[in-house]
N, C-alpha and C positions, 0 to 999 in steps of 0.2 A: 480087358483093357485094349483100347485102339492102337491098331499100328501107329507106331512113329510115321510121320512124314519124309520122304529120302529126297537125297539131291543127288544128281551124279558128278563123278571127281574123277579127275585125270590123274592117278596114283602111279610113284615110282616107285618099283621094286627093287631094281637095281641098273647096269646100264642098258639102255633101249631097252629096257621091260616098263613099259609104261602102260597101263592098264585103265580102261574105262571101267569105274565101280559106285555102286549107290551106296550111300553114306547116308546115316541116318538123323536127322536133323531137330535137333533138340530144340526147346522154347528159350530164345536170349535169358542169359543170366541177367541180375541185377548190375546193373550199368553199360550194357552191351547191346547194340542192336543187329536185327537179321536182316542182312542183303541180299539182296539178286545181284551176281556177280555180272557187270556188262560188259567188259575191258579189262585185258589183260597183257601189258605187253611183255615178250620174250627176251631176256637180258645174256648175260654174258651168264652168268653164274646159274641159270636155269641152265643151259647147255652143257656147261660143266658138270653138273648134276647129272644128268641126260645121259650124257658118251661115258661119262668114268664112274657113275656112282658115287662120286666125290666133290667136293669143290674147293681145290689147296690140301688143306688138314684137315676138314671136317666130310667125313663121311657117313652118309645113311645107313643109320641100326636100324631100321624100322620103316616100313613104306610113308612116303611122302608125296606129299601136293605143293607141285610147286607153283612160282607164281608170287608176283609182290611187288607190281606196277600194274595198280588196278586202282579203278572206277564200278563204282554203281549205283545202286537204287535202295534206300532205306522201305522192308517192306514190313518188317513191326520192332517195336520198342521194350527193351525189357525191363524191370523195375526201377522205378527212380529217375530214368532218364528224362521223362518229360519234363520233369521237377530241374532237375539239375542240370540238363543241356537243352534248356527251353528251343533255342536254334532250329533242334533236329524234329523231325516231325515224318509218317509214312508218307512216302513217295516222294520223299525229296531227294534227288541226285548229287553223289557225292567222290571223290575221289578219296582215297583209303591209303592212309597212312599204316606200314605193318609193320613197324618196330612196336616192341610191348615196355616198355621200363618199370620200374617198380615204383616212379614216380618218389618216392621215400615214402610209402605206406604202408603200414600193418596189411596181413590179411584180413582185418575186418573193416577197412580203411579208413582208420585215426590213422594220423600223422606221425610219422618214429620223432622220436626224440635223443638229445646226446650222441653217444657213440654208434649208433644206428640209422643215426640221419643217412642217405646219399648224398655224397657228398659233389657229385657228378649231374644228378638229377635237381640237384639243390643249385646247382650255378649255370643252368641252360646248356650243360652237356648231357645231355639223356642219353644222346647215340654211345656215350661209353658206359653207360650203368652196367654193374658185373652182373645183373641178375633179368639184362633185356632180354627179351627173348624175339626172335626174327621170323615171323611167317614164310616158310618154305625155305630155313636154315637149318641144317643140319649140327649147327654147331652147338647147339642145347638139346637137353634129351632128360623127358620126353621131347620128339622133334613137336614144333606145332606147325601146324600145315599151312598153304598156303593159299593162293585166290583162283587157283582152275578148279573150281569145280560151280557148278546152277548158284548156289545158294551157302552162305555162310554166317555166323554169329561174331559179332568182332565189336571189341571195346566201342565204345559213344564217341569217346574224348577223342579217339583217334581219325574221325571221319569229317572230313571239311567238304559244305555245302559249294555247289558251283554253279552258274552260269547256265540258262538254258541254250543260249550261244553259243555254250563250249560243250562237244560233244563228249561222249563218253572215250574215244581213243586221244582224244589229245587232253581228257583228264587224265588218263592213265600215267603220260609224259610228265607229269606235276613230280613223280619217283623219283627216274633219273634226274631231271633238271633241278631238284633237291638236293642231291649229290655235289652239283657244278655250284649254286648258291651256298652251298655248306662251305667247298671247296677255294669256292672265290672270297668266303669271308678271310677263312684260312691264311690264305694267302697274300689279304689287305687289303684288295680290290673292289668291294661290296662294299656296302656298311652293315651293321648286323640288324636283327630284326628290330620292329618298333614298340614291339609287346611280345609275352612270352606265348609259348603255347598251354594248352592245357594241362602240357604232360610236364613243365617247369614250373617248381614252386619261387619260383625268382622270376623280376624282371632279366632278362638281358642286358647285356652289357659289352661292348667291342672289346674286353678280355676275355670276356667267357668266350671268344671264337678267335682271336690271335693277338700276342703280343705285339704285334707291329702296329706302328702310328699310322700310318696313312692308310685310308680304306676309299680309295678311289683309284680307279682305270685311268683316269684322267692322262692322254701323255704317253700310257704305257705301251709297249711292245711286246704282243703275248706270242708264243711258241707255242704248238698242241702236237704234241707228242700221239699218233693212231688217230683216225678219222672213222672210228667205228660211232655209233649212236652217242656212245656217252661222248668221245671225241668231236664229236660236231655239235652237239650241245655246247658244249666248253667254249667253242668256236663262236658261236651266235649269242651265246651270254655275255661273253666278252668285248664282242661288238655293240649289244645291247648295253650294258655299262661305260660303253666309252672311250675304249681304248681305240689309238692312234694307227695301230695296223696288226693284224691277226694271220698266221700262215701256219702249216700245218706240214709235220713229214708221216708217211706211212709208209708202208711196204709193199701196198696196194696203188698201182695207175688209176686206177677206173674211181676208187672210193673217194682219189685226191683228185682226180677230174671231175666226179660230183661235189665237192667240195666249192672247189673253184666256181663251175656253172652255179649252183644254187647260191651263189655269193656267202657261204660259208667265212672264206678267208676274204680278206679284205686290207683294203691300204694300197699304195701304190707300189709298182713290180712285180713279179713275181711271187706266188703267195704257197708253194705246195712246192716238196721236195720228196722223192722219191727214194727212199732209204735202200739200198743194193740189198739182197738175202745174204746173211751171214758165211760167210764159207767153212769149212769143216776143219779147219786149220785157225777160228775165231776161237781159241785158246788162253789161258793163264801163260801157257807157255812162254820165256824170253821174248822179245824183240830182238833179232839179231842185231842188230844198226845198234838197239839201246838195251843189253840183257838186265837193265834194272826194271824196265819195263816190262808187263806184261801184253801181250797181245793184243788183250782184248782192250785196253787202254789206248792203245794206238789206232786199232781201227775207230776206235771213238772219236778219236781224235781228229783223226781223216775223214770220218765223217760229216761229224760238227762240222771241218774247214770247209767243204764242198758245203752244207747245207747255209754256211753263213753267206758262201761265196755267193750264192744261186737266190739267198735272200737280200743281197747285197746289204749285209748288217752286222757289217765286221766286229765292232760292238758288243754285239750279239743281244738277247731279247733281255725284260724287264720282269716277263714275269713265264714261268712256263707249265702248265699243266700235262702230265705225266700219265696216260691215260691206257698204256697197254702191259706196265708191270714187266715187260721184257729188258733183261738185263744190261743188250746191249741200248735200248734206249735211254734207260735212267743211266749211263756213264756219260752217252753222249749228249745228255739236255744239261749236264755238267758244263761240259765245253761250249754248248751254245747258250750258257749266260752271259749276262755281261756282270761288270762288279755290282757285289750288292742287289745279283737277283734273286729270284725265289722261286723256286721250284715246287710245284704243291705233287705230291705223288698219291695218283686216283688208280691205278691200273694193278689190280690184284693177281698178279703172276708169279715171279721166280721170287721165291720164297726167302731165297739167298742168294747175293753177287760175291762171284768168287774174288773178285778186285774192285775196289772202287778207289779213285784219284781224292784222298783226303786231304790231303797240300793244297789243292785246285781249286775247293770247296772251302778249306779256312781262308786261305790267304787271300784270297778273293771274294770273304764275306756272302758266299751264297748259300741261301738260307732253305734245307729240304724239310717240309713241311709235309706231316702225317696228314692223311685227309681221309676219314671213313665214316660211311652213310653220312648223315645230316641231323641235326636237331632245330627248329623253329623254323622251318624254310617254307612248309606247304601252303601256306598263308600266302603268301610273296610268289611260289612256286605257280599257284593257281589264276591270282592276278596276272601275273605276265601273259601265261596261256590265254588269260581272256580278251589279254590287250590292250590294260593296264600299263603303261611305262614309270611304274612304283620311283624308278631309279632317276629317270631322266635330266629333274631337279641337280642336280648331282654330278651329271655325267657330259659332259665335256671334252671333247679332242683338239688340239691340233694340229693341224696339217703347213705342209709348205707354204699353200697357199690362204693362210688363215685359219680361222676361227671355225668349227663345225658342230651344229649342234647336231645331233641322234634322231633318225630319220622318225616321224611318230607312226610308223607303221611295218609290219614283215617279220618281228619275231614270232610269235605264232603260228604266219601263217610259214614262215620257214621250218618251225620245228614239225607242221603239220606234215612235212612233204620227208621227213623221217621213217612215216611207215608205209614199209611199200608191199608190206603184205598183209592179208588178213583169213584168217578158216574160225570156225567153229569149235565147240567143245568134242564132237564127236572124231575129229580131226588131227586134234592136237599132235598125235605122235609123225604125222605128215608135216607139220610147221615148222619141229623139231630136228625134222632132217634136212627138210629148205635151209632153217639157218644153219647146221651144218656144215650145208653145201656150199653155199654162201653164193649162191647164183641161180636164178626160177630156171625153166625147162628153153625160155626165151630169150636167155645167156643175160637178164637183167639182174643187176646188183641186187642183194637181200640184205635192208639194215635193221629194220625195226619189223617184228610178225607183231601182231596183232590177235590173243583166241577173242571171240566178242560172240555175245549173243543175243 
């Protein structure tokens, strides 16, 4: 019998043990096709993986490949597929969708019935199906790996055709910017999609992604909590959809100085606020002046104040995306609502706030809104990259001085200017520690790495 065919894979052991190994490469299953992996981009949660072996609560049993913002090249078909996603064909270029759902199918794929339906996957919420499974997620086990390595076999349904225009790195972006469309539906800002994807036995519908009426920017004052990749996505999407002025706090000068330059934030004054580092005394502890208070309540507070002060938006914002998971961030996008805003939380961090202002939040009608991975967005996700303005119809500001309509060009080429680095597969655990670093050897900001090959 001939040897299997191998691919080589950037496999994690455990932390910084990350290992080049060949993998041996099977003939696509029935409705699955084999790719040549081109793009790859480097997220929060691969790094997290990386430095601690973990990422939150889910930790690696079992060596792992990570990776799950990727692109590539359809290079054969496995049973059925021609037939059933006519679309796909070898050598067509594609960016990779890695969530797995159950779709609500048998293993032999009939359709469940009754009390076995999904009921998740059945109403265009795939991204919560109990039985998804997430390429280079640790949090199912067996773990299924992920897109660093030559070559992989991955579901049909999951692979959307793109553009020869649009390269393989800023198909990769279609991931995260999935996330920010997921997040924007969320939150009311979008509209939701026009048709389902392969992986929903339902049309969509603007319930199946949030109970709020209004699913337009139009007007609105968005907040962006961290100016990390997914943080300036949020930035440029929501500029893209139409809102009235976009401004950004981090904890980082330089991130919120490129923000500003690459026209990130936007609207008139002031658009970037620089949040102070916590001090060691940012406590549960009393408030002396108010011992009902807790500490870290007040520095939120004082926060907010300077951050409204400096955005001159006493008000405070309309809609605000929450994109670093740091505790004292989500108290203080509390305080920087205005009534009746909405808060979407994107940022996978502190797992628990030891205080949150829940008086602040009812009596003032502001609405914090669960936001995780995306369902039916790559469709939409992949158009914008090409340069599509899907939304445009739609999307409307104004300003002081009038009426504005949405420029018809620079999302793309903005979110193109996201990766500022790039290595190979043989390299990877060098990429790994760049963004660690969080600064090249030329004291230049590191947002978005790139493996490509």
């Amino acid at each position: 019998m001939p040897a299997l065919p191998t691919s080589i894979a950037a496999v994690l052991h455990g932390p910084k043990d990350l290992r080049l190994e060949p993998r041996s490469l099977w003939a696509p299953e029935p409705g699955q096709c084999q790719l040549e992996v081109k793009s790859t981009g480097l997220c929060g949660s691969d790094l997290h993986y990386y430095l601690a072996g973990r990422n939150g609560d889910f930790a690696i049993r079992s060596p792992l490949v990570l990776g799950h913002e990727s692109s590539g090249i359809v290079t054969a078909l496995g049973a059925g597929v021609a037939t059933q996603y006519p679309h796909l064909r070898v050598g067509m270029r594609v960016a990779i969708e890695c969530g797995i759902p159950c779709r609500s199918l048998n293993p032999d794929g009939s359709e469940r019935t009754g009390k076995d339906v999904c009921k998740h996957c059945s109403n265009s919420r795939y991204n919560l199906c109990k039985n998804l499974r997430f390429c280079s997620s640790a949090k199912t086990f067996p773990h299924r790996d992920g897109m660093l390595q030559q070559k992989i076999n991955h579901e049909a349904w999951c692979l959307h055709p793109i553009p020869d225009t649009l390269s393989y790195s800023q198909a990769a972006l279609a991931e995260p910017l999935s996330v920010l469309l997921h997040a924007s539906r969320r939150a009311g800002i979008c509209p939701p999609p026009s048709h389902p994807s392969l992986a929903s036995s339902s049309s969509p519908s603007a319930s199946s992604f949030t109970s709020l009426s209004s699913t337009s920017a139009a007007g609105k004052k968005i907040l962006v909590f961290g100016v990390g990749a997914i943080g300036l996505i949020a930035c440029a999407l929501a500029h893209e959809l139409g809102a009235e002025r976009v401004c950004a706090v981090d904890i980082n000068n330089d991130r919120l100085a490129f923000a500003a330059r690459e026209g990130f934030t936007y609207g008139e004054g002031t658009g970037t606020y620089c949040l102070p580092l916590p001090s060691r005394n940012n406590s549960t502890e009393p408030n002396p002046s108010n011992p009902k208070e807790p500490e870290v309540i007040r520095r939120a507070k004082e926060n907010a104040a300077h951050a409204l002060a400096i955005f001159d938006e006493p008000d405070g914002f309309d809609v605000i995306f929450e994109c670093t998971g740091a505790e004292s961030c989500i108290l203080m996008s509390v305080f920087c609502a205005t009534l009746g805003a909405r808060i979407a939380l994107i940022g996978m961090g502190s797992p628990l706030v030891s205080s949150f202002p829940i008086s602040a939040a009812a009596t003032r009608e502001v609405d914090l809104i669960g936001s995780f991975r995306y369902a039916d967005t790559y469709n939409e996700a992949v158009n914008l990259l090409s340069g599509s303005h899907i939304f445009t119809a739609n999307c409307k500001s104004r300003h002081s001085s009038g009426e504005h309509e949405l420029k018809e060009a620079g999302f793309s080429q903005k979110l193109a200017k996201l990766v500022t680095h790039r290595y190979p597969l043989n390299r990877a655990k060098e990429a790994f520690e760049l963004l660690a670093r969080g600064r090249d050897e030329q004291g230049g900001i590191v947002l978005k790495v790139m493996i490509e090959s």
